[in-house]
C-alpha positions in Angstrom: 55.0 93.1 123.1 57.6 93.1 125.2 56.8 90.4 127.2 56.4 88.4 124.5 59.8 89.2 123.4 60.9 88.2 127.3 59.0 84.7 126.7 61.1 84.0 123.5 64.3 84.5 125.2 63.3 82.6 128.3 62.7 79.5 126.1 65.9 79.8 124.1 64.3 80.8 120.9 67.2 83.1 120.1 66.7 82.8 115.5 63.2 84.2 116.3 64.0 86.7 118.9 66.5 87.9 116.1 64.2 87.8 113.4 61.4 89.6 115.0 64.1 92.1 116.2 65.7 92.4 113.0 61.6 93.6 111.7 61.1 95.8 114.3 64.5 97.9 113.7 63.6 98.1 110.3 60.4 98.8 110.2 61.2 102.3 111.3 63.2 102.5 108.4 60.7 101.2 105.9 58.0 103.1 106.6 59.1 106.4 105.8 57.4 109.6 106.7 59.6 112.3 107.3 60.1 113.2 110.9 57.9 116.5 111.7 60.2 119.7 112.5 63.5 118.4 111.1 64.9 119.2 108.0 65.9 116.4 105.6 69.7 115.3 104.7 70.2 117.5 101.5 69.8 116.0 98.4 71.2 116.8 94.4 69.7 115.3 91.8 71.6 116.0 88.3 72.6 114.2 85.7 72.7 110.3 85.9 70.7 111.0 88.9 67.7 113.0 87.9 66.6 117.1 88.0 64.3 119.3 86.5 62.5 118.5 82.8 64.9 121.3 81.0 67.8 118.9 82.5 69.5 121.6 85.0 70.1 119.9 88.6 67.4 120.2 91.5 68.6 120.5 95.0 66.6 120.0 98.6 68.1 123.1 99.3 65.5 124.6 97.2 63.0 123.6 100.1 64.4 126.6 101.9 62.9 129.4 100.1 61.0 131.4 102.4 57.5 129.8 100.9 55.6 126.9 102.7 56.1 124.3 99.9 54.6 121.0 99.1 56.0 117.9 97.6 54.6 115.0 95.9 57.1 112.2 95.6 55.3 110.0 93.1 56.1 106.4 91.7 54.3 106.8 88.0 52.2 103.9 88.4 50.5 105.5 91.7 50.0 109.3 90.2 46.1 109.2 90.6 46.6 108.2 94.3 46.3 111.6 96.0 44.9 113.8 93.2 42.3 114.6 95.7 45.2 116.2 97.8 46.3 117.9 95.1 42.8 119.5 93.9 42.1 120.4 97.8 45.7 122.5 97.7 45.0 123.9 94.5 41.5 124.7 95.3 42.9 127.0 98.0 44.7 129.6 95.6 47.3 130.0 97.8 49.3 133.0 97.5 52.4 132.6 95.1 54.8 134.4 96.6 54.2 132.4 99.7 53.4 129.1 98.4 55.4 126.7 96.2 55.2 123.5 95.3 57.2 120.5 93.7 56.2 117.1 92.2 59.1 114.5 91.8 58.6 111.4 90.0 60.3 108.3 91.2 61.4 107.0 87.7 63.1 103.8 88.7 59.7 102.6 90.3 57.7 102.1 87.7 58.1 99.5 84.5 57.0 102.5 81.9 59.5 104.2 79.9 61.2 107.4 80.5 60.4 109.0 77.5 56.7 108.5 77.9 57.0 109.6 81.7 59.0 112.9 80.7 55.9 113.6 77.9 53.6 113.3 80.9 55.5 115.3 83.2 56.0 117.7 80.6 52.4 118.5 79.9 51.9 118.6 83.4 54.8 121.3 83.6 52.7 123.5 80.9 49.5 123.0 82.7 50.7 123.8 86.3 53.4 126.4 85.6 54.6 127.6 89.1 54.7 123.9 89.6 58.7 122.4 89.4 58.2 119.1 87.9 61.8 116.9 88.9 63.0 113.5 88.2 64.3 111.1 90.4 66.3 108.4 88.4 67.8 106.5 91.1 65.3 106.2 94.2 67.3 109.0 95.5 64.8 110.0 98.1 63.8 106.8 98.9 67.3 105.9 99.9 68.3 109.2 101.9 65.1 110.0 102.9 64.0 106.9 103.8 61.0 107.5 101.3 58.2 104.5 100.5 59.2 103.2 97.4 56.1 102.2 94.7 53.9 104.9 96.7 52.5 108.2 96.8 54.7 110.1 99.5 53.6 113.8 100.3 55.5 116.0 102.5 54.9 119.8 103.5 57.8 122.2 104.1 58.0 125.0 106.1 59.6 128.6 104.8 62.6 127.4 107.0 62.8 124.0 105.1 61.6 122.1 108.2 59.1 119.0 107.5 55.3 120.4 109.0 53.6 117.5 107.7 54.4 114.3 105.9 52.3 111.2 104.7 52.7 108.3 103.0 50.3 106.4 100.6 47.0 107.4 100.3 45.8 110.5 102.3 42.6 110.6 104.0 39.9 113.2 104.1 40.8 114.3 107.5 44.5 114.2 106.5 43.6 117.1 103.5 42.3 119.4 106.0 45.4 119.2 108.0 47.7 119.4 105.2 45.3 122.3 104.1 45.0 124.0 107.4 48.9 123.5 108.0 49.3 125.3 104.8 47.5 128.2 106.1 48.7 128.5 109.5 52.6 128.8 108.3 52.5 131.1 105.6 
């Protein structure tokens, strides 16, 4: 690649060698799994912004609770995408007290209404009651986080708050048992 690069320059083709540069820079940026072992810029979504169903604000700071937590960051119009992920997890019975996890919807992603996402998320809340069901209004995570937008982003956090494990888009079967097996080995 890099010789390549070298070729471009030697011939004086500086608007590509920009262009191309100008992808690969961002392309770190765009595709946005969480880097492993760091914990994430913190992050408050009330009001205008988002938080929890009952309308009280959500904070990353809640990632920091002494449990190994999950968190699916979900644009409505993917929320089938990584069931399977979610059915695997589940299907473990984790123990409570050392398990949590946390499904935010990306609300500005998707071109269905509020109010019928909130009735959704809703009946999800009564269904999975330890779950905490949040709202992102604004693409918050995608823009602090560095999130995929229009995606299915799924990130595991250790007791300390530190990312253990993060994926974007559809998971694969080899992914679930690391995500399941990294569950395990940190609580």
């Amino acid at each position: 690649m890099y010789a390549f690069l070298i070729t471009l320059c030697q011939k004086n083709n500086m608007k590509i060698l920009a262009i191309l540069t100008i992808f690969i820079i961002s392309s770190t940026f765009v595709f946005g799994e969480l880097p492993i072992g760091e914990i994430p810029p913190k992050i408050v979504l009330e009001g205008d912004l988002g938080g929890r169903l009952d309308g009280t604000p959500w904070k990353s700071e809640e990632l920091v609770s002494g449990k190994v937590i999950v968190l699916f960051y979900v644009d409505p119009d993917e929320s089938d995408l990584n069931n399977h992920v979610s059915d695997a997890l589940k299907a473990e019975n984790f123990p409570l007290d050392k398990y949590g996890s946390v499904g935010v919807a990306n609300m500005a992603a998707t071109w269905l209404p509020n109010f019928a996402i909130k009735i959704k998320l809703k009946s999800k809340q009564e269904k999975h009651k330890s779950t905490v069901y949040v709202k992102d209004l604004e693409k918050i995570l995608v823009k602090k986080w560095g999130l995929n937008d229009d995606d299915s982003d799924v990130m595991l956090f250790g007791k300390d708050g530190k990312v253990l494990y993060s994926v974007d888009g559809k998971f694969t079967d080899t992914q679930v048992k690391e995500i399941v097996k990294t569950v395990w080995d940190n609580l």
